[in-house]
C-alpha positions as CSV (number, residue, x, y, z in Angstrom):
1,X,-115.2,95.8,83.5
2,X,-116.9,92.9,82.2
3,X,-115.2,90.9,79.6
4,X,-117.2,88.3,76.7
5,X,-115.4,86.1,74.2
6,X,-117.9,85.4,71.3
7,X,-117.5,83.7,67.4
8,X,-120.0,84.4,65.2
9,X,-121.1,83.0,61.9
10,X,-123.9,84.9,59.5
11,X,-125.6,82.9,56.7
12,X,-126.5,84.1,53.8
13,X,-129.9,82.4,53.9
14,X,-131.1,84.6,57.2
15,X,-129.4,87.9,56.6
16,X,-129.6,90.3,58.9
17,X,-131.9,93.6,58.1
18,X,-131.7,97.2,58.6
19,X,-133.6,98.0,61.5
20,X,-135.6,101.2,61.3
21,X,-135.2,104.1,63.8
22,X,-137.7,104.1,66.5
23,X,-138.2,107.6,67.4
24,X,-137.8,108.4,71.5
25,X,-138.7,111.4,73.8
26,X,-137.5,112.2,76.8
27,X,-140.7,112.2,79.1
28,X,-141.9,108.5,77.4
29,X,-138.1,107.6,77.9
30,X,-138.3,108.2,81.5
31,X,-141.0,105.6,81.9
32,X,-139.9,102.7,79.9
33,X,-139.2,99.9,81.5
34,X,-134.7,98.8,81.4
35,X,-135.8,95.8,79.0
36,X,-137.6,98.2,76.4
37,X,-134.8,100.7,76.9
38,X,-132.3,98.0,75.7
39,X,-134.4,96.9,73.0
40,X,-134.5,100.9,71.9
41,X,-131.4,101.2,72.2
42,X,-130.2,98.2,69.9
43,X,-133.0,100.0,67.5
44,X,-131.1,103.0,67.5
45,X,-128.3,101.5,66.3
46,X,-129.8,100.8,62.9
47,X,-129.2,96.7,63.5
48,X,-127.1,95.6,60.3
49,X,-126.5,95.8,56.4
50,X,-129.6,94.8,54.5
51,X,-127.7,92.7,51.2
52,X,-126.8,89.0,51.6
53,X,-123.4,88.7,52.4
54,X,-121.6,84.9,51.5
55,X,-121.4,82.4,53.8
56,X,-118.4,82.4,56.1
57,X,-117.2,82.3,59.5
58,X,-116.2,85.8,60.8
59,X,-113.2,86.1,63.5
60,X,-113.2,85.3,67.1
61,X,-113.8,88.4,69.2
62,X,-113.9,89.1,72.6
63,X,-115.6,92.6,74.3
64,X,-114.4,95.0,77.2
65,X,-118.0,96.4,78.1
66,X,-118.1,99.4,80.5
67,X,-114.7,101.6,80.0
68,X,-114.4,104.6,81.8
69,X,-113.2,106.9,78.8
70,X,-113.7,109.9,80.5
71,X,-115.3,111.9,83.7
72,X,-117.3,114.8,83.2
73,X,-119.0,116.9,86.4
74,X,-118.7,114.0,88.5
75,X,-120.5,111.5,85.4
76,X,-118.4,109.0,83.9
77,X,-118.8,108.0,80.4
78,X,-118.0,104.4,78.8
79,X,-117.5,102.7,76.1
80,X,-117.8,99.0,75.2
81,X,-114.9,97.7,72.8
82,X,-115.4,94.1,70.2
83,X,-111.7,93.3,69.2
84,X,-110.3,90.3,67.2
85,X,-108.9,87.5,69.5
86,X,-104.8,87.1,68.5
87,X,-104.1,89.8,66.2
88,X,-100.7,89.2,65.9
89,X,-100.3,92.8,64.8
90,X,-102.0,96.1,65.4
91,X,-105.5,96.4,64.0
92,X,-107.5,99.1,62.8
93,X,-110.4,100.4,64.6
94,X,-114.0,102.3,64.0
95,X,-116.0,103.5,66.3
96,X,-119.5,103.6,66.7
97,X,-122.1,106.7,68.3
98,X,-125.5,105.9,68.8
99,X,-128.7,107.6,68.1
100,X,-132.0,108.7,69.5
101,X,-132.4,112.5,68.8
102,X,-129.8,113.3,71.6
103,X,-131.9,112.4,74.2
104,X,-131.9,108.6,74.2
105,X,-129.9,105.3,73.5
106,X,-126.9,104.4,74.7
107,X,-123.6,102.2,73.7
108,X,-124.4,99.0,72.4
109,X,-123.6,96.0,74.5
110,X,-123.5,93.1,71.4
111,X,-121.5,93.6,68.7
112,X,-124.2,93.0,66.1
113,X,-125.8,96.3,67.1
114,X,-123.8,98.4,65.6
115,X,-124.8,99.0,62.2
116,X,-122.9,97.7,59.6
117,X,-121.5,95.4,62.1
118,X,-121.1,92.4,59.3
119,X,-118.6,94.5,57.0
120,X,-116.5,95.2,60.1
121,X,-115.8,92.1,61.4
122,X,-115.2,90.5,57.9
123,X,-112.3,92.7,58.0
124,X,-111.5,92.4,61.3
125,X,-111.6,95.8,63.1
126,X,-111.9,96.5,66.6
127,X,-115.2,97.9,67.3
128,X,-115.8,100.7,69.6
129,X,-119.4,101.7,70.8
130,X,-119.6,105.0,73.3
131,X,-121.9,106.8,75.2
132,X,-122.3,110.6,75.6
133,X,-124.5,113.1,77.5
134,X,-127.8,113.0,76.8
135,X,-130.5,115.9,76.5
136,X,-130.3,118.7,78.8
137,X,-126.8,117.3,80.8
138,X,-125.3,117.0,77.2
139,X,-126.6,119.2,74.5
140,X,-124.2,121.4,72.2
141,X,-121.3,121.7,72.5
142,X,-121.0,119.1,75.5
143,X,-122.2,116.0,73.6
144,X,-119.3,117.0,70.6
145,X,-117.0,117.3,73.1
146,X,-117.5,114.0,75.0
147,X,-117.2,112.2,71.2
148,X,-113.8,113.6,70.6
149,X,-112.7,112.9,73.9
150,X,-113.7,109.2,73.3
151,X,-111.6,109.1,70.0
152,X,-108.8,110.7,72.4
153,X,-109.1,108.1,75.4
154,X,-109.4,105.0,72.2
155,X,-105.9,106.6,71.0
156,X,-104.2,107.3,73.7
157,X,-104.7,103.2,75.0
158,X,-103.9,101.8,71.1
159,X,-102.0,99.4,72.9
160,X,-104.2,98.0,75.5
161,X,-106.8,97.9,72.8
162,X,-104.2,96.5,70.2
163,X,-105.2,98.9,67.5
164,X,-103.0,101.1,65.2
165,X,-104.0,104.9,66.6
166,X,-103.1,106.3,63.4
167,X,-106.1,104.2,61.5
168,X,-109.3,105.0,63.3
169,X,-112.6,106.0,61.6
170,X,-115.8,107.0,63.2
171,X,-119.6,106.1,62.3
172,X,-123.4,106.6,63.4
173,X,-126.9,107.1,62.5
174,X,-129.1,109.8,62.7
175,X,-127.9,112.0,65.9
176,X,-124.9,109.4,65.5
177,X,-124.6,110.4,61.9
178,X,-124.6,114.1,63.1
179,X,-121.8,113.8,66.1
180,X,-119.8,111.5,63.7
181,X,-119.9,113.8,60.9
182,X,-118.9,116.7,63.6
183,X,-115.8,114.3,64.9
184,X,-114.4,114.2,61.5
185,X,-115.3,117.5,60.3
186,X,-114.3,120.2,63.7
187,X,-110.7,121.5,63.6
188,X,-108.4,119.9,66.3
189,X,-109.1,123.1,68.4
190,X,-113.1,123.9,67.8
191,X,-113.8,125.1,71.5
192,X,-115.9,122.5,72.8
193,X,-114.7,122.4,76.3
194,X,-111.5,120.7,75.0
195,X,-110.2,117.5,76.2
196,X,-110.4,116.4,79.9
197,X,-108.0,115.9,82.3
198,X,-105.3,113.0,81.1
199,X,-106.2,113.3,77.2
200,X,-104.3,116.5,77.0
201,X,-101.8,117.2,73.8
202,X,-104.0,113.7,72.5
203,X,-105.7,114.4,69.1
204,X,-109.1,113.3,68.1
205,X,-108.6,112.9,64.4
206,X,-110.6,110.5,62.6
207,X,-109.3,109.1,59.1
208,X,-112.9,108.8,57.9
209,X,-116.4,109.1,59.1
210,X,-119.7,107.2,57.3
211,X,-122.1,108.7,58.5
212,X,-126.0,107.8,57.6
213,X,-129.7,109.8,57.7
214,X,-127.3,112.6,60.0
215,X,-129.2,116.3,60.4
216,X,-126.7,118.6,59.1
217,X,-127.9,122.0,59.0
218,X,-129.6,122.8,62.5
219,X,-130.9,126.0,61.6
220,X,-132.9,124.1,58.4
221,X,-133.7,121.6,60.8
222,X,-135.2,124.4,63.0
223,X,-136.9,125.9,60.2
224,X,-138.5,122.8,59.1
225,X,-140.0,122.0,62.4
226,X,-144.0,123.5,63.4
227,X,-143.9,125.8,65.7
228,X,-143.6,125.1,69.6
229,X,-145.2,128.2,71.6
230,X,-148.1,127.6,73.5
231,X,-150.0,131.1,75.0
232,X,-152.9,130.2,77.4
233,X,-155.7,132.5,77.5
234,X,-154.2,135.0,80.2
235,X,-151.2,135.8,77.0
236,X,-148.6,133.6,78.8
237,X,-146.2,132.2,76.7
238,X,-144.7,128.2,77.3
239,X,-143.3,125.9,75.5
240,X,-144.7,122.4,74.6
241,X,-142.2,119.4,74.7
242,X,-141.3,116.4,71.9
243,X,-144.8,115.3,70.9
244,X,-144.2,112.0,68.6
245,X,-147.4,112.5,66.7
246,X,-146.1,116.0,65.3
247,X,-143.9,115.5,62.1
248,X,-140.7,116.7,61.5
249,X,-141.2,118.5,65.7
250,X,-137.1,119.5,66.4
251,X,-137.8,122.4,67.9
252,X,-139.0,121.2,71.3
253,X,-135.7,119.1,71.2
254,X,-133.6,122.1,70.0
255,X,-134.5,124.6,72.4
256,X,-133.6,121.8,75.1
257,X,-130.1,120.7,73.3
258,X,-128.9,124.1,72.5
259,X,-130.0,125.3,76.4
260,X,-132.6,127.9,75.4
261,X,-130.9,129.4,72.3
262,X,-132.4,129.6,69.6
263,X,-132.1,130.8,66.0
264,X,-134.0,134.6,65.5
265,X,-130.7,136.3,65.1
266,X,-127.7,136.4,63.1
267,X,-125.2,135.5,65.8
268,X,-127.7,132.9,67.3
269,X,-127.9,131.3,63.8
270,X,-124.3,131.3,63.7
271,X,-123.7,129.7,66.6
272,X,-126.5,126.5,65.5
273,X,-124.2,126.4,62.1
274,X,-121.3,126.1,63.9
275,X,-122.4,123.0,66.4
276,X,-123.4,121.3,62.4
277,X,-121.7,119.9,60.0
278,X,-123.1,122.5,57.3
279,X,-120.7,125.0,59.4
280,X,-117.4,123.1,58.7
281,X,-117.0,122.4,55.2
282,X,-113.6,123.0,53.8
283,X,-111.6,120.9,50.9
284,X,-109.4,119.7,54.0
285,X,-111.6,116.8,56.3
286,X,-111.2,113.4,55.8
287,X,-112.5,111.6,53.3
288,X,-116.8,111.2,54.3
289,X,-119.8,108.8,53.2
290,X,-122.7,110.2,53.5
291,X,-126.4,108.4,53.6
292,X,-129.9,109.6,53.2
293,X,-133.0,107.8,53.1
294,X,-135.1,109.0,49.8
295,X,-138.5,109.2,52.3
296,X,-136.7,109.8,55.6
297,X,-139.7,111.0,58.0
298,X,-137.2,112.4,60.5
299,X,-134.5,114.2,58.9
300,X,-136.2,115.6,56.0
301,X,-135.4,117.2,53.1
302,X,-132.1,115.1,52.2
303,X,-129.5,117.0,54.4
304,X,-126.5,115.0,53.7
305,X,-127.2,115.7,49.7
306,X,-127.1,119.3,50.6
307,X,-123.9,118.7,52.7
308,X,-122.5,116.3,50.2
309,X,-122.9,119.2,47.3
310,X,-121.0,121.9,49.7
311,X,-118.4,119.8,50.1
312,X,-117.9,118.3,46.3
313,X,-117.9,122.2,45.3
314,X,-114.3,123.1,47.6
315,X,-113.0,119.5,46.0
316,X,-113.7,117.4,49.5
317,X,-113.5,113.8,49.5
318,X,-116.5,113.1,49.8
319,X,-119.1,109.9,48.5
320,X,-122.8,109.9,49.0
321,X,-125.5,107.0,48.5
322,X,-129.2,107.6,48.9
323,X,-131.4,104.7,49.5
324,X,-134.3,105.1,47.2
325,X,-137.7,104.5,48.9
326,X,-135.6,104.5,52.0
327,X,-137.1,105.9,55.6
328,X,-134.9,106.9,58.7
329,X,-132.7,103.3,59.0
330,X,-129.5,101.4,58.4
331,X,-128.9,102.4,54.0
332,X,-129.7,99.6,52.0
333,X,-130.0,98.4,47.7
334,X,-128.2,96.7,45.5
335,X,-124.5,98.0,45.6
336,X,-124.3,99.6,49.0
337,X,-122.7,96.8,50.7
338,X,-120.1,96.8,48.5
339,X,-119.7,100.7,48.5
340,X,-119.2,100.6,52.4
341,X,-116.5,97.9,52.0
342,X,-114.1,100.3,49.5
343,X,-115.0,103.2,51.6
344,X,-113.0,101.6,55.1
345,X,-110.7,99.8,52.9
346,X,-109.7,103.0,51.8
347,X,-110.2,105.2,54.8
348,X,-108.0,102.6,56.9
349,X,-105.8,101.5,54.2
350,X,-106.9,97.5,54.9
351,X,-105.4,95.1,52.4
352,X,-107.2,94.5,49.6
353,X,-107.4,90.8,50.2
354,X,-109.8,89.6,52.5
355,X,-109.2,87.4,55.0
């Protein structure tokens, strides 16, 4: 375990901006050299809010990078944890899931990679970054299951992390947005494995989730996707991987994540609603922002709008913001920073005055 102690201090004369998602695939991932791969992965965690924010100094934080949280098949996962220096109480705590299409990224290493990063330290949260498994070793439900079981591990060690485990919210981008929409949204017993050994009779309840550009109807996503068969001239039939030239291509990536299933019958289009957040509505999940970008060229088609509706119409708690003009990144305009800021003083209860 490596530990960093770090103060930081953002003007607002060089704020910070959203930083777009940079779209991986596995075979191109397997070649990129471990500098590029950390510079994707700090892409993939959408960088920062895009509105000036006034000039002050923000609290003194130190990091626990590379916590075992769990060990699955012989893998272990970690997380990397940013929390205040000398809080003389308990202090709230959000947690962060990266993106990249379930295939890519990892757990940021520097606290300003998580998105939205600016907000959380004015207010002094502990910061949690995780990883999970990644395309064909994670995949539905194992990647769901190794979230929750994150939240688990965070909560069962409030104290060594200092943190109250009764205020904890999740958040993400993208695939992020899509596993932190599922960690607030699953019952405490959706059968995703369940929790591993030592995070038994621990719940993984989140008080809120913000979640931003998140897929959240597979089987649309699947349907608005070109088609993936190849058939050679002898009648065989393959089929092609990820090609990043191809709009909108999720079905390569499906078929892979969801381990061969996919959606041409009833109880296999049940199943894809069920590992989505589409499949979970009810009036009873904690309270959720939800982000789209108006031109989003990866998730298209607004899915968190057509979430955001389902859940308004059972009398959810539920906010949404769309960035207009806005592609697949960090949400941004005038107003958002602000709507951000209510939403986790709310969700956590934080005082209303800031520090």
């Amino acid at each position: 375990m490596v530990e960093v102690r770090l103060v930081m201090r953002i003007s607002n004369h060089s704020p910070n901006l959203p930083r777009c998602f940079d779209d991986p695939f596995l075979d191109s991932m397997r070649k990129l050299p471990a500098i590029l791969m950390v510079s994707l992965s700090l892409a993939l965690s959408f960088g920062a809010v895009a509105e000036e924010i006034d000039d002050r100094a923000f609290p003194a934080y130190h990091s626990e990078l590379h916590v075992v949280y769990t060990k699955v098949g012989g893998t272990e996962l970690k997380l990397n944890a940013f929390l205040p220096d000398n809080a003389d109480a308990p202090v709230v705590a959000v947690v962060e899931i990266h993106g990249g299409w379930w295939f890519g990224g990892e757990a940021v290493s520097q606290i300003e990679g998580v998105g939205g990063w600016q907000v959380f330290m004015r207010q002094g949260l502990a910061i949690f970054s995780i990883e999970y498994r990644l395309g064909k070793a994670g995949g539905f439900p194992q990647n769901i299951r190794d979230c929750r079981n994150a939240i688990r591990f965070i909560r069962q060690n409030a104290k060594r992390f200092n943190i109250d485990p009764k205020r904890i919210d999740v958040t993400g981008g993208s695939a992020g947005g899509h596993l932190s929409l599922m960690v607030a949204m699953v019952p405490e017993d959706f059968p995703d494995g369940g929790p591993t050994p030592g995070l038994e009779d621990v719940s993984a309840r989140v008080s809120g989730s913000f979640s931003y550009i998140p897929p959240t109807d597979f089987v649309r996503f699947w349907d608005q996707g070109p088609e993936d068969v190849v058939t050679n001239s002898d009648g065989k039939i393959s089929f092609r991987g990820p090609d990043d030239k191809i709009p909108y291509d999720s079905r390569p990536r499906l078929r892979i994540l969801f381990h061969g299933v996919t959606p041409d019958t009833d109880s296999r289009k049940a199943f894809y609603t069920r590992m989505c957040p589409i499949g979970h509505v009810r009036q009873e999940v904690p309270p959720l922002l939800i982000c789209d970008g108006e031109k989003d060229p990866i998730v298209p088609g607004l899915h968190g709008k057509e979430l955001y509706k389902k859940l308004k119409a059972v009398g959810a708690d539920a906010t949404y913001w769309i960035t207009l003009n806005g592609g697949h990144s960090f949400p941004g305009g005038a107003g958002f920073e602000k709507v951000l800021d209510d939403f986790m003083m709310r969700t956590l209860q934080l005082d209303s005055t800031r520090k």
